[in-house]
C-alpha positions in Angstrom: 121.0 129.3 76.9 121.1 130.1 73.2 119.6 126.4 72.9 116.8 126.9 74.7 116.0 130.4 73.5 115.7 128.8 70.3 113.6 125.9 71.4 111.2 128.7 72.5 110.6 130.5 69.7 110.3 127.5 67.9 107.0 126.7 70.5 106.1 130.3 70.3 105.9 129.7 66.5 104.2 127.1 66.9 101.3 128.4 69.6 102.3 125.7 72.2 104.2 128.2 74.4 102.4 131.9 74.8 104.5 135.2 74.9 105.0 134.5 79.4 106.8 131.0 78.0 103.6 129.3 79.4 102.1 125.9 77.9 99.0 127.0 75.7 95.6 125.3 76.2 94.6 123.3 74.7 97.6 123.1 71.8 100.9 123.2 74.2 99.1 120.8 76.7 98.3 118.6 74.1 101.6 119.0 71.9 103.4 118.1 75.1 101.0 114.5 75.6 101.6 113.5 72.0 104.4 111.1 71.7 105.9 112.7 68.8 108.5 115.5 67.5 107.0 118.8 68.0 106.6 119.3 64.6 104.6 116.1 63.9 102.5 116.5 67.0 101.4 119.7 65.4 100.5 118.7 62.3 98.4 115.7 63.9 96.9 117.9 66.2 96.0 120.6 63.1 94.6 117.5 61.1 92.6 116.5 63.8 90.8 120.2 63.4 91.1 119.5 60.1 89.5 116.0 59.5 92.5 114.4 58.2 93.8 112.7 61.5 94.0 109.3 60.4 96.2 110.5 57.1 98.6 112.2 59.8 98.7 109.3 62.2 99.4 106.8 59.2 102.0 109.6 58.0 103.1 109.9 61.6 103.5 105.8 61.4 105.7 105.9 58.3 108.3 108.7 59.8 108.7 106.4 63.0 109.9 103.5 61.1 113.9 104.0 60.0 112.3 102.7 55.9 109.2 100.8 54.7 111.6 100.5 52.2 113.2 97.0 51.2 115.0 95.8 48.0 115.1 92.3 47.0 118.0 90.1 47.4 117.4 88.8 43.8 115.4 91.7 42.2 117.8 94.8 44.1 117.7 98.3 43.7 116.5 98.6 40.4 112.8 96.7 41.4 113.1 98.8 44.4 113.3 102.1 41.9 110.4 100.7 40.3 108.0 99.9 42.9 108.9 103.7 44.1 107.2 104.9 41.3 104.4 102.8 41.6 103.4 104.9 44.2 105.0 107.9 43.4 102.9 111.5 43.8 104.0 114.6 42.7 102.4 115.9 45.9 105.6 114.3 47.6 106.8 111.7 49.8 104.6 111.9 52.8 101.4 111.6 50.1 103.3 108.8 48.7 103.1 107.0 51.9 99.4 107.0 52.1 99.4 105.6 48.6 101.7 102.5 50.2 99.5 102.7 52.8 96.0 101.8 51.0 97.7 99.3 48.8 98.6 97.3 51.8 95.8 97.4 53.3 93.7 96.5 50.0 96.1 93.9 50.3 94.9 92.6 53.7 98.2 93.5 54.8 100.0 90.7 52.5 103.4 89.9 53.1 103.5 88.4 50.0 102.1 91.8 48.5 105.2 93.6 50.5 107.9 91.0 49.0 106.3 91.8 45.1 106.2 95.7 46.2 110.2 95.9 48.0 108.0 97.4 51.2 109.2 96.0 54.6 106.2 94.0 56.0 107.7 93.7 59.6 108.3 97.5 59.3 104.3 98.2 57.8 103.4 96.0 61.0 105.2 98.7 63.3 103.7 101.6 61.0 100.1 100.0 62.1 101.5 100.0 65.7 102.0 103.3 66.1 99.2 104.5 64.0 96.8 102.9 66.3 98.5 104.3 69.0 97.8 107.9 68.2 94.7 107.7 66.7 93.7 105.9 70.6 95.1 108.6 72.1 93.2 111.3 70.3 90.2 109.4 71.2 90.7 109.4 74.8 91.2 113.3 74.9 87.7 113.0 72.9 89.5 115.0 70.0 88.1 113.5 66.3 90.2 111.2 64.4 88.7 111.3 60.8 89.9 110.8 57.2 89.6 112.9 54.6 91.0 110.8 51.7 88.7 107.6 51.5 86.8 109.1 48.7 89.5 110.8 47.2 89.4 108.6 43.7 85.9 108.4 43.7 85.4 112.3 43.6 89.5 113.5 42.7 89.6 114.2 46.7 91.9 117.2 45.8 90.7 119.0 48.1 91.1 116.7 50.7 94.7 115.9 49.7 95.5 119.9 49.8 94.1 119.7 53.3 96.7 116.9 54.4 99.6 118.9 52.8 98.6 122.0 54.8 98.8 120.2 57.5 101.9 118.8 57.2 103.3 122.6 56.4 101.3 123.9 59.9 104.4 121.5 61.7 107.0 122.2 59.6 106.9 125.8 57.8 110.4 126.8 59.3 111.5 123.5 57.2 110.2 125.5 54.0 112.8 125.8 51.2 112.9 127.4 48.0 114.4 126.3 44.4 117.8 128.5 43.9 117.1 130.1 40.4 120.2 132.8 39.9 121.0 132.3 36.5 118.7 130.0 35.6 120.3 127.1 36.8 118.9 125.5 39.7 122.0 125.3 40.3 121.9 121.9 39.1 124.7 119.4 39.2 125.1 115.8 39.9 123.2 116.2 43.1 120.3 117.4 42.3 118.5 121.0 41.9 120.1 123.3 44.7 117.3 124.4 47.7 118.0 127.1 50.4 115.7 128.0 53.7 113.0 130.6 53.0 114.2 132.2 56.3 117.3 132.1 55.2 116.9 134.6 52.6 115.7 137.2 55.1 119.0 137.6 57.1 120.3 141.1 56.9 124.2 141.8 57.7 125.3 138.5 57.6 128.3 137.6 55.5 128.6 134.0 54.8 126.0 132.5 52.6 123.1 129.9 53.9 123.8 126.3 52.5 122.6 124.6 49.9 120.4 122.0 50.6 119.2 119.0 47.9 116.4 117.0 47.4 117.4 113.3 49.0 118.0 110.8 46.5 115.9 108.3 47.7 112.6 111.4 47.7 110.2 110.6 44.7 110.7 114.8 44.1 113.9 114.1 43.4 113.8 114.4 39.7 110.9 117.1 39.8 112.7 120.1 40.8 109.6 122.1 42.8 109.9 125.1 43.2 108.8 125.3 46.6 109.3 122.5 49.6 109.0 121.5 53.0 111.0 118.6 54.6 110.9 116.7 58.0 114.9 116.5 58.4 117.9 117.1 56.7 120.8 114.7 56.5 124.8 115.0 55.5 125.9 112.8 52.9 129.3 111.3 52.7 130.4 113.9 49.9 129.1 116.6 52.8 126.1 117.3 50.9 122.9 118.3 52.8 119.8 116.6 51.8 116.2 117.2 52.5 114.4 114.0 54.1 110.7 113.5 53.4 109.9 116.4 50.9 106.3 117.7 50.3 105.8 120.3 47.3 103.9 123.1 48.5 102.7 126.5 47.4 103.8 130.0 48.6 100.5 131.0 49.7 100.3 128.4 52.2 103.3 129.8 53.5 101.6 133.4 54.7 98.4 131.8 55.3 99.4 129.3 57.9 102.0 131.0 59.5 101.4 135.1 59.0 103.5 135.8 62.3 106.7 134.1 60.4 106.1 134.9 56.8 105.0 138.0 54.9 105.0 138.6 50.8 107.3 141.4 49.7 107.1 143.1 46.6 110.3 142.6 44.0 111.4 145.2 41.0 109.0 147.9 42.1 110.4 149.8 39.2 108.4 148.2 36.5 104.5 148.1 35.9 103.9 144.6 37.4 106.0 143.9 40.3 106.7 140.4 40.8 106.4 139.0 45.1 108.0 135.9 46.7 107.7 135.2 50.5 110.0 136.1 53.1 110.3 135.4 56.7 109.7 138.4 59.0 
């Protein structure tokens, strides 16, 4: 019962249920044809409003593959590191996808270019797959599948980059996480910066502390310490640390203006002439 109490309120967040636990039209009816985790199908669906569709679907792609990842069996990890970076944003991992993304295709989808890159070319294949999958099934509900990116280096495309990452935090703002700074630390050790939940920090009475979640090793943000982040998944490590999968760098503001009804921005040391804020959940 708990279970499914929760699974509603995370709908209700996320407008595909309405307060009588009834599919919304057209987002829950929609949500609930998309072949994806809730939170993905509403990104896609908000990109498609958006015109980023075809940056979600391709993003959508690259979460359904286990890695596009591959390392050489002469070259290893340490070509493998290096071909990361390549590609690396400090936007985050999803935007670096799209970067992988546009150099295989410029490639014409070259295995070769895959081998010289440590990206799996049988796993870019199924990326395409499902890609194409989506983006048909948008079509056939007559919803637009555009891009917003394919100018982006002619003009800086900023703004349409921004757009994608809002996107990405309309499915997943209850996966937003914020850089511990008590002390001054980070709390920084040999896994990384420490992270907890933004709506973590709003739990009243409750005696135990929320965990400490770190950036994923593998995450191109590893080493960038943002200050704030949503992620797609978290994972436990053999040493029983929690880490953040799939890690976007985001600002606080997006936070309140995407999802008012979960967020709000409180006011800190009142008692001084210029108050500070951060964001809470309600």
């Amino acid at each position: 019962m708990i279970r499914r109490l929760f699974s509603l309120s995370l709908s209700f967040s996320r407008a595909a249920v309405d307060e009588s636990a009834n599919l919304t039209d057209p987002c829950g009816v929609l949500m609930t044809e998309v072949p994806l985790h809730p939170c993905l199908a509403r990104a896609l669906l908000k990109a498609a409003e958006k015109g980023c569709a075809e940056e979600l679907a391709t993003i959508a792609g690259m979460l359904g593959v286990q890695s596009i990842w591959q390392a050489g069996r002469v070259t290893g990890f340490r070509a493998l590191d290096a071909a990361k970076r390549r590609f690396a944003v400090a936007e985050g991992d999803l935007v670096s996808y799209l970067n992988v993304w546009d150099g295989w295709n410029k490639s014409n989808r070259s295995a070769k270019w895959c081998a010289e890159n440590c990206v799996n070319h049988k796993a870019m294949l199924r990326v395409s797959d499902i890609r194409n999958q989506l983006c048909a099934h948008l079509r056939r509900r007559k919803i637009p599948v555009l891009s917003s990116l394919e100018h982006r280096k002619d003009s800086g495309g900023t703004a349409g980059i921004t757009q994608v990452m809002k996107c990405v935090v309309e499915g997943y703002f209850m996966n937003a996480a914020v850089l511990i700074t008590e002390g001054g630390s980070g709390l920084q050790d040999e896994y990384g910066a420490g992270y907890r939940l933004v709506r973590a920090r709003a739990r009243v009475g409750v005696e135990e502390e929320p965990p400490v979640l770190r950036i994923h090793p593998g995450s191109v943000l590893f080493r960038c310490k943002p200050e704030w982040v949503v992620f797609t998944s978290v994972q436990q490590s053999s040493n029983e640390v929690l880490e953040m999968q799939d890690v976007t760098a985001v600002q606080p503001e997006w936070l309140t203006e995407i999802a008012p009804h979960y967020f709000q921005t409180v006011k800190i040391n009142t008692e001084v002439p210029d108050p500070g804020e951060r964001v809470v959940r309600r």
